[in-house]
C-alpha positions as CSV (number, residue, x, y, z in Angstrom):
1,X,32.8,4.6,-49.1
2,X,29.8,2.0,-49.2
3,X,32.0,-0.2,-47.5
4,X,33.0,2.2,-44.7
5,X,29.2,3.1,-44.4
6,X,28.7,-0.9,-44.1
7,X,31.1,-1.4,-41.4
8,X,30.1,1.7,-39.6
9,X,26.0,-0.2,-39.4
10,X,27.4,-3.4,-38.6
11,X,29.1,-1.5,-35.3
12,X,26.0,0.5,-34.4
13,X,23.9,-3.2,-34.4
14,X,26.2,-4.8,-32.6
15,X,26.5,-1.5,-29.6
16,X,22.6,-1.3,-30.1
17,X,22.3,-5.5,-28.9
18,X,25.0,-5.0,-26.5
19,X,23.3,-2.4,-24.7
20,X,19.6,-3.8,-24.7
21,X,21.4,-7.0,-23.5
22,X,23.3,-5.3,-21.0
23,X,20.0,-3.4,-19.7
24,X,17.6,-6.7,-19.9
25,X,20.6,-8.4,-17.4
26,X,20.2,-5.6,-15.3
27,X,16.6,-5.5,-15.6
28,X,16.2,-9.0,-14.7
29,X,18.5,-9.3,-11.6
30,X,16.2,-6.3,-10.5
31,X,13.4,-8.7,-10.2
32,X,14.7,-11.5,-9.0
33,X,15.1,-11.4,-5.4
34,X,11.1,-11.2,-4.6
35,X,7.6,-10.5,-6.2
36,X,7.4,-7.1,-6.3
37,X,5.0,-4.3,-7.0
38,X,4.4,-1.4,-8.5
39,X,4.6,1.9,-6.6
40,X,2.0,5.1,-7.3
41,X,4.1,7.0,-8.9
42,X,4.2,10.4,-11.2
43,X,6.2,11.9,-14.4
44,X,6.8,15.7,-14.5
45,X,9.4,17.4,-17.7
46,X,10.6,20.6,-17.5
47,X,13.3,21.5,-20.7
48,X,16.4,19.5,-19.8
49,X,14.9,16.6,-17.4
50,X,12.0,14.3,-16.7
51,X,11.3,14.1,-13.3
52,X,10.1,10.7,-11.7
53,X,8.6,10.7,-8.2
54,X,7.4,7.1,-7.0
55,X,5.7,6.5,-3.1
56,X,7.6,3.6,-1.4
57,X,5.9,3.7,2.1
58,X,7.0,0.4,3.0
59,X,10.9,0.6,2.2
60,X,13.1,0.2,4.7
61,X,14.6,3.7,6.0
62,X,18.2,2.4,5.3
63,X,17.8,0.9,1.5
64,X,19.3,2.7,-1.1
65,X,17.0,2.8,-4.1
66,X,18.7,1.8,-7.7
67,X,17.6,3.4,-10.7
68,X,19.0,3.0,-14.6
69,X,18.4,4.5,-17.6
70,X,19.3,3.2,-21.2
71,X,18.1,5.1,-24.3
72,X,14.2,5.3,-24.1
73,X,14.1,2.4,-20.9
74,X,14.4,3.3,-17.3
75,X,13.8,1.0,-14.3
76,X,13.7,2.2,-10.5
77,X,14.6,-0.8,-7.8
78,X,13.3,-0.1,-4.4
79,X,11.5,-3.3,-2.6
80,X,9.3,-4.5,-2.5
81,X,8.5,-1.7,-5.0
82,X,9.7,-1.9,-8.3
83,X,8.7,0.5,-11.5
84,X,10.1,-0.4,-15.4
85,X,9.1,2.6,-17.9
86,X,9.6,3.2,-21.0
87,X,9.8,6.7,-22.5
88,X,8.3,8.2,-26.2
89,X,11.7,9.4,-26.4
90,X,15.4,9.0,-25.4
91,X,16.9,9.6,-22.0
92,X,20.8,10.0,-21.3
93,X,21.6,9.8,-17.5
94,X,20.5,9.3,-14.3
95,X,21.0,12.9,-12.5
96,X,20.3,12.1,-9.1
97,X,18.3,9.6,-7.1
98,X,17.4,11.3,-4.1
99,X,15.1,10.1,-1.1
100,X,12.8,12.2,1.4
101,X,10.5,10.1,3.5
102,X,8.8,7.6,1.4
103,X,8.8,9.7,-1.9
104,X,12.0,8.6,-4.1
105,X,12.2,11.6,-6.5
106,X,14.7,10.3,-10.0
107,X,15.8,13.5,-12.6
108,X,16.8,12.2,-15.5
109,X,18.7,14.0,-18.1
110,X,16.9,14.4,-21.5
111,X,19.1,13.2,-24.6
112,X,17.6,16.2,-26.5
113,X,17.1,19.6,-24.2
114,X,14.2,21.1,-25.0
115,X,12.4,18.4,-26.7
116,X,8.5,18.0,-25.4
117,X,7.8,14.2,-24.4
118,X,4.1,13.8,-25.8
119,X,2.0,11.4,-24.2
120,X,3.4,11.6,-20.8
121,X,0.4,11.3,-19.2
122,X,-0.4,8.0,-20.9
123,X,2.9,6.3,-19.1
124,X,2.4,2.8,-18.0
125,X,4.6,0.5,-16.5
126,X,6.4,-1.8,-18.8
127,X,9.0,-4.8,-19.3
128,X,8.6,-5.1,-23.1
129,X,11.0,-3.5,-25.5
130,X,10.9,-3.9,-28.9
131,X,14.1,-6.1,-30.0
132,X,13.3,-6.3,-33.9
133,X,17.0,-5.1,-35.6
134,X,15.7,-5.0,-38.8
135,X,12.9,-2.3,-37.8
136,X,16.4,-0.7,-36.3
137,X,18.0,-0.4,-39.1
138,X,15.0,1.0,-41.0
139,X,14.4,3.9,-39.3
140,X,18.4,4.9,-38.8
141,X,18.2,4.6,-42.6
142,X,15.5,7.1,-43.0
143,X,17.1,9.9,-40.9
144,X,16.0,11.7,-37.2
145,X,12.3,12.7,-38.7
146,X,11.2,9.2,-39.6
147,X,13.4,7.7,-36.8
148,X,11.6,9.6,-34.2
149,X,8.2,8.7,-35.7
150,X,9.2,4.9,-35.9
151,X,10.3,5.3,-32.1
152,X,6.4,6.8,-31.1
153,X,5.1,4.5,-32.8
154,X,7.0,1.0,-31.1
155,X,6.3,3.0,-28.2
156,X,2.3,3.4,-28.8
157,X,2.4,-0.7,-29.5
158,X,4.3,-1.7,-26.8
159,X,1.7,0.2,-24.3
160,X,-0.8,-1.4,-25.6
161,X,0.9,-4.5,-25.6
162,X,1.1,-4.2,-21.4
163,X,-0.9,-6.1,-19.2
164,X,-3.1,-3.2,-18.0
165,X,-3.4,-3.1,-14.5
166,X,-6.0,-1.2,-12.3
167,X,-4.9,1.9,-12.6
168,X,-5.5,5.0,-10.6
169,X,-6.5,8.6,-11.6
170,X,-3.9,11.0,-12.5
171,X,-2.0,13.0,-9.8
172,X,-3.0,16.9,-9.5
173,X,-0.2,18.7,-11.1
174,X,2.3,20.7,-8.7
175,X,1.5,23.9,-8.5
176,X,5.0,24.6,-6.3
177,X,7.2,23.5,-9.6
178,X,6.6,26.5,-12.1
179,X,8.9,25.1,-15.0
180,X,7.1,21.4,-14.8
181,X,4.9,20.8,-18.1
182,X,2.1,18.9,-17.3
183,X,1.7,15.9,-14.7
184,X,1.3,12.4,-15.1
185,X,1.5,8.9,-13.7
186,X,-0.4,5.7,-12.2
187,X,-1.3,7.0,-8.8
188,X,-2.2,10.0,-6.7
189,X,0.7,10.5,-4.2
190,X,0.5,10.7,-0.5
191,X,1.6,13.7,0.8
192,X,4.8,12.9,2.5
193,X,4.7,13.7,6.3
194,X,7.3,14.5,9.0
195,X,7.3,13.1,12.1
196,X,5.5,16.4,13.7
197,X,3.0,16.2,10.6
198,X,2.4,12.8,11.9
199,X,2.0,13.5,15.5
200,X,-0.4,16.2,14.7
201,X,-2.5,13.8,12.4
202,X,-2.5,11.3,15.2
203,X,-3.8,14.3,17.8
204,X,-6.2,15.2,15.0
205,X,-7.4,11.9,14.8
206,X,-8.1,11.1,18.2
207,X,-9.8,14.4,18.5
208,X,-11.9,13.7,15.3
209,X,-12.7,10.1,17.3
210,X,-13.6,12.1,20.7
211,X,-16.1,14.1,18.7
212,X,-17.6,11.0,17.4
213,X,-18.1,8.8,20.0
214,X,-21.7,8.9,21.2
215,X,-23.1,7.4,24.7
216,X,-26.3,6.5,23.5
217,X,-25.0,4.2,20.2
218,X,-22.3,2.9,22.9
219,X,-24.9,2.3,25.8
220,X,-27.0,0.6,23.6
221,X,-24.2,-2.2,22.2
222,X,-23.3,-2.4,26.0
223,X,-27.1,-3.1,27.2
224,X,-27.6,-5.2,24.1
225,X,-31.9,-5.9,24.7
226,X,-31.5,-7.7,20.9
227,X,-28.6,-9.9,21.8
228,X,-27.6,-8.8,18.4
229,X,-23.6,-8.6,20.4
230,X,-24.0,-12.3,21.6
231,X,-25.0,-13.2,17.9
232,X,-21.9,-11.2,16.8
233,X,-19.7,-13.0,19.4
234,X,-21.0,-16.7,18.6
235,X,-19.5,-16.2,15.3
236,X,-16.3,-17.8,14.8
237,X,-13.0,-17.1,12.4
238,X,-11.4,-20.6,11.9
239,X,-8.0,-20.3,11.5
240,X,-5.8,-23.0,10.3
241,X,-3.4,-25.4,12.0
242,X,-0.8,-22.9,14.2
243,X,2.6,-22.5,13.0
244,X,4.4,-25.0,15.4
245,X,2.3,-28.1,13.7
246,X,2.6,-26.5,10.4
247,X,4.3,-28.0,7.4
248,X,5.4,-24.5,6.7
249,X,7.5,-24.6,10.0
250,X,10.9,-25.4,9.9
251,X,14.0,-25.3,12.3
252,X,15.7,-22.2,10.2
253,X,12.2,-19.9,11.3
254,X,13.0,-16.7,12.5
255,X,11.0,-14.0,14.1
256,X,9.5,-11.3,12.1
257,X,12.7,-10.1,10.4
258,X,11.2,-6.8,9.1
259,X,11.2,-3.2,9.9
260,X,8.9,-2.1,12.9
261,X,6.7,0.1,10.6
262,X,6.0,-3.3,9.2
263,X,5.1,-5.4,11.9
264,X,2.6,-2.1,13.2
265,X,0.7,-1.8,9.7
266,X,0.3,-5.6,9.7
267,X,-1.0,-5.6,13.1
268,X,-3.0,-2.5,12.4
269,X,-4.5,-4.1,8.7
270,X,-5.6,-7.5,10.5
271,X,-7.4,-6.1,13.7
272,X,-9.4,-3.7,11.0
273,X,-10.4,-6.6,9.2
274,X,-10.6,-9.0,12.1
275,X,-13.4,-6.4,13.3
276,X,-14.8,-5.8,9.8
277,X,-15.7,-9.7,9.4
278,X,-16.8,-9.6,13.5
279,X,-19.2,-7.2,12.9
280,X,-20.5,-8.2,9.4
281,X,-20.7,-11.8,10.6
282,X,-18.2,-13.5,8.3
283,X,-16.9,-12.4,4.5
284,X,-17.6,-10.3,2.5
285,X,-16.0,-7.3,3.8
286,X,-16.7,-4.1,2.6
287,X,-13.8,-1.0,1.9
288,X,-15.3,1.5,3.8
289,X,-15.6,-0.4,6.8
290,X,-12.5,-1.7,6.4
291,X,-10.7,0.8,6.0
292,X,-12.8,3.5,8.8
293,X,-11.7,0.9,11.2
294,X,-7.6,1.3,10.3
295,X,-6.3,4.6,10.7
296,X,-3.5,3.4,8.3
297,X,-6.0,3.3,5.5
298,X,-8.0,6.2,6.6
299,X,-5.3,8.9,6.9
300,X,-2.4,9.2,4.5
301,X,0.1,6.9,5.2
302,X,3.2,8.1,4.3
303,X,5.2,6.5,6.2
304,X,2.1,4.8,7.9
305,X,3.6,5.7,11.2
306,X,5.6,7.5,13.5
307,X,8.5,6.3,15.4
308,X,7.1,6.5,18.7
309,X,4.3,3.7,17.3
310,X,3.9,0.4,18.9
311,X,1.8,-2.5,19.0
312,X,0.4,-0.9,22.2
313,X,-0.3,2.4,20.9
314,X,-1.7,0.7,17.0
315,X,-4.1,-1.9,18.9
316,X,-4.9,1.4,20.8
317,X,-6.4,3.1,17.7
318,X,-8.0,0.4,16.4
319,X,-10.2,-0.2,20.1
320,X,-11.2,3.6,19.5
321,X,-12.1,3.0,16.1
322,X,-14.3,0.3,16.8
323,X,-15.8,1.9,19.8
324,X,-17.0,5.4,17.6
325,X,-17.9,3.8,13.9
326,X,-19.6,0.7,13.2
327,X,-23.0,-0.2,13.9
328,X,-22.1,-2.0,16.9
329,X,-19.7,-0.8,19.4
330,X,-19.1,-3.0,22.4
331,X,-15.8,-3.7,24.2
332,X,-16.0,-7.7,24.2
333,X,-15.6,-7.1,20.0
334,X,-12.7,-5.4,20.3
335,X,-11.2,-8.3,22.2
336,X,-12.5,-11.2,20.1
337,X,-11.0,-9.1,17.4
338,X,-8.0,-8.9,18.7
339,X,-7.9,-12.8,20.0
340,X,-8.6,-13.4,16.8
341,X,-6.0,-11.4,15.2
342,X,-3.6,-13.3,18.2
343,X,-4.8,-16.7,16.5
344,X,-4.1,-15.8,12.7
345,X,-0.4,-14.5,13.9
346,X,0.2,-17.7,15.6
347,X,-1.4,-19.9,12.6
348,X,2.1,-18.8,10.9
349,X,2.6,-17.2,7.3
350,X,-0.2,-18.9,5.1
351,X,-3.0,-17.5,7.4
352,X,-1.5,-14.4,7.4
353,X,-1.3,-14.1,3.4
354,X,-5.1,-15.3,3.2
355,X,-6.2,-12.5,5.2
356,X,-4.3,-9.6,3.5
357,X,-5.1,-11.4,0.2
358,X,-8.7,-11.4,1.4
359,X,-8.1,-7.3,2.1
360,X,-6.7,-6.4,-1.1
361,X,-9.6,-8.3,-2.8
362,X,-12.3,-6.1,-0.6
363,X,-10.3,-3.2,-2.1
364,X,-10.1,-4.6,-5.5
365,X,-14.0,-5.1,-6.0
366,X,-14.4,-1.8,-4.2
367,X,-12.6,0.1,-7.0
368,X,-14.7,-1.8,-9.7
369,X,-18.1,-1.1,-7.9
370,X,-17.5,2.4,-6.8
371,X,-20.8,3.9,-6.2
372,X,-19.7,7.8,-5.7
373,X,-17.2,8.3,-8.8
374,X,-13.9,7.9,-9.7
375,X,-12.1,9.8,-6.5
376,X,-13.9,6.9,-4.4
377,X,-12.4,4.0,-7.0
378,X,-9.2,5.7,-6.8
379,X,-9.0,5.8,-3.3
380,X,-9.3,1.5,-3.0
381,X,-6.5,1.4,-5.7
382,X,-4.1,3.5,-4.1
383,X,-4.8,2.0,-0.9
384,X,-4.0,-1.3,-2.5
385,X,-1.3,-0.3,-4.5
386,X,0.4,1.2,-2.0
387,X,0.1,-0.6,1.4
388,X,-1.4,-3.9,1.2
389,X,0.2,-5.3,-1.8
390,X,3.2,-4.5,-0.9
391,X,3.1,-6.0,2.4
392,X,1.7,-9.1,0.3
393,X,4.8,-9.2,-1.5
394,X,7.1,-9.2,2.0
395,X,5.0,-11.7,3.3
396,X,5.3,-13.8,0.1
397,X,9.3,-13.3,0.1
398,X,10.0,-14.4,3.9
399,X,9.2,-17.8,3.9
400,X,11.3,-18.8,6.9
401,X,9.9,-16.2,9.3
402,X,7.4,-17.0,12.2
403,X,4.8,-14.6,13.4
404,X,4.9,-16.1,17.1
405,X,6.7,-13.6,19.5
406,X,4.6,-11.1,17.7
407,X,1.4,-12.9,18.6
408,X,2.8,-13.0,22.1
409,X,2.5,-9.1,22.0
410,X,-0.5,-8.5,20.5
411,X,-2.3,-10.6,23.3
412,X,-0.3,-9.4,25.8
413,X,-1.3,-5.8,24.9
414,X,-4.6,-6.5,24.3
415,X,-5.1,-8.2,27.8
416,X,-3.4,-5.0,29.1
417,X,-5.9,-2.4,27.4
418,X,-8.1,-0.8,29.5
419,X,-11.6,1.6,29.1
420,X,-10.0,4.4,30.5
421,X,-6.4,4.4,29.2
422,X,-8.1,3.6,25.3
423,X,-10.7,6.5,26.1
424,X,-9.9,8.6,29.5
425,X,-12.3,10.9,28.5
426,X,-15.4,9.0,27.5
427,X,-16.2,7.4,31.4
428,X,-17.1,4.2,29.4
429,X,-16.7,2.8,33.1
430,X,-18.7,4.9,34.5
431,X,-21.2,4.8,31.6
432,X,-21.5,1.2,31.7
433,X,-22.3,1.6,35.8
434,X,-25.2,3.9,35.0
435,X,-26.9,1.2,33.0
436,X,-26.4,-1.4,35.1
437,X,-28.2,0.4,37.8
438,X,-30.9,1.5,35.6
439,X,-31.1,-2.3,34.6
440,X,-30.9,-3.6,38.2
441,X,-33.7,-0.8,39.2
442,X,-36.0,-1.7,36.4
443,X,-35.4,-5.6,37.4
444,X,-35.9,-4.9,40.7
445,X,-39.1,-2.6,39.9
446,X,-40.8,-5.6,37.9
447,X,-40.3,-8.2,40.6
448,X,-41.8,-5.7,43.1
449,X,-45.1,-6.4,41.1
């Protein structure tokens, strides 16, 4: 009897390594490829599931996300995204992994129906599982009551264990979902948007821009009686050596190898901060302004933007922007932004990392110095989490790949922008005729004397 009883342990340690080894394999060659991040992500339960819904704005349309489960461990694979879990209590399946947009919604089966996970809303992502046999073998010896309470507790400890990152508030729970108990998670999600919810942000957007733009801030930056534009313009972004003399450059460089939505939001993240340094004079930057001046990080960006988006029609937004919110608003700082977005492209891949780096920095200290409470903090944080890092990481993982054809068509776009096809109905032309005339008259009238 004993000896049967023996035996019958012995088999259960040697399944429970087999599996954690199993899992840690699979968790491992999850991670290998690339650096990857965390997503914003929430945790819903009804009776029989827990229900996992991570934002992946920046993975490719055509990658099928992985997800795997293992007793009280669950990982979801989708890069540059990448989110490890682990549960107060035991899972037994994968249900379905199902996609819509850039929300990847998991349902997972509960091992026991009906049991209430506790502490959901504490979740944090985690690598770290508790690998002690001995502590095992303990609570399998002290039947499902104790066994349960040993598993909280390893689960408590190995939270606390977890490099904490910045985390986000907690998403508002979903009122559509009438069964879900309680919501929880690192991040408030984006709403996910379809392409006609995107168009219609866009047309709200330019609207909202039309409303704001104001003759008399613009007329002012244009006549410029301070020379506070000049000062502006005589400061200068030096960029490092261009990719062609680079020791990063090699013979196996290839062009931007990544999906279009890509190249836009990394066109559309450096001419905002391009023009937030221009008009601050040089670092620091500051979130607001950075992010007022991208309508990527001013709208949600879910996927950040439609497929009828291009260079053209991104460097488009970001004239408009700077022409209706900062301080200054002058045409010639829109093109030294842009030239100056032209030189970090063509400065190859290092450039390009130190300015996002520098972004997600301004974003960083902007969540730890948020003035107006902790919606505003949580803002920065999502922002970060969700767009910039991430395109950190894809920069980080293509080391091969030159920026120069898409340098090429950020100049050639910008040289091709014009006042009245970035703002046909604001007569900036016209405005900036009306002032010259009032300046020639008033020249003329002093000369006269």
């Amino acid at each position: 009897m004993f000896l049967l009883a023996d035996l019958a342990l012995f088999y259960l340690y040697d399944l429970y390594w087999y599996l954690l080894l199993s899992l840690s394999l699979i968790l491992i060659s999850l991670t290998m490829e690339s650096e990857l991040v965390t997503p914003p992500f929430r945790v819903n339960q009804t009776d029989t599931h827990v229900i996992i819904e991570a934002q992946c704005p920046l993975t490719p349309a055509n990658l099928q996300p992985e997800a795997v489960v293992e007793d009280t461990i669950f990982a979801l694979r989708c890069p540059p995204y990448y989110l490890p879990l682990h549960f107060p209590a035991a899972l037994s399946s994968v249900e379905q992994v199902h996609r819509s947009g850039s929300v990847i919604r998991v349902d997972l089966h509960k091992a026991d129906a009906g049991l209430d996970f506790i502490g959901l809303e504490d979740i944090q992502p985690t690598m770290f599982v508790d690998a002690d046999p001995q502590s095992f073998s303990v609570a399998a010896e002290a039947g499902p009551s104790r066994q349960k309470r040993e598993k909280d507790e390893e689960a408590e400890a190995i939270l606390k264990e977890v490099l904490q990152r910045e985390n986000m508030t907690a998403v508002k729970e979903d009122k559509t979902e009438k069964r879900t108990r309680g919501t929880s998670g690192a991040g408030e999600l984006f709403a996910d948007l379809s392409t006609e919810e995107l168009q219609a942000n866009k047309a709200a957007a330019e609207s909202a821009e039309d409303e704001r733009f104001d003759e008399q801030s613009y007329l002012d930056s244009f006549v410029d009686e301070e020379g506070e534009i000049e000062e502006l313009l005589r400061w200068k972004y030096e960029t490092g050596p261009t990719s062609s003399s680079s020791s990063e450059a090699t013979a196996e460089a290839t062009e931007l190898a990544v999906p279009a939505h890509l190249r836009l939001l990394l066109v559309d993240l450096l001419y905002a901060y391009h023009l937030s340094l221009l008009v601050s004079t040089g670092p620091p930057i500051y979130p607001w302004l950075l992010c007022t001046l991208s309508r990527s990080l001013s709208a949600p960006p879910s996927p950040p933007f439609a497929t009828s988006d291009t260079v053209s029609s991104v460097l488009r937004s970001g004239f408009r922007r700077g022409l209706t919110f900062p301080l200054h608003r002058n045409w010639r700082l829109c093109q030294r932004a842009a030239a100056d977005v032209v030189s970090r492209l063509s400065s190859g891949r290092q450039e390009v990392l130190a300015g996002l780096s520098d972004m997600s920095g301004c974003l960083v200290e902007g969540e730890k110095e948020a003035t107006e409470g902790p919606d505003e903090a949580a803002r920065w944080g999502i922002l970060n989490e969700s767009l910039v890092r991430p395109l950190i990481a894809k920069v980080q993982a293509d080391i091969n790949t030159s920026y120069s054809t898409l340098a090429e068509e950020v100049n050639a776009v910008a040289r091709g922008l014009t006042k009245s096809n970035v703002a046909p109905s604001w007569d900036l032309e016209l405005l900036e005729q009306m002032a010259e005339d009032v300046i020639a008259e008033q020249r003329g009238e002093q000369e006269s004397r």
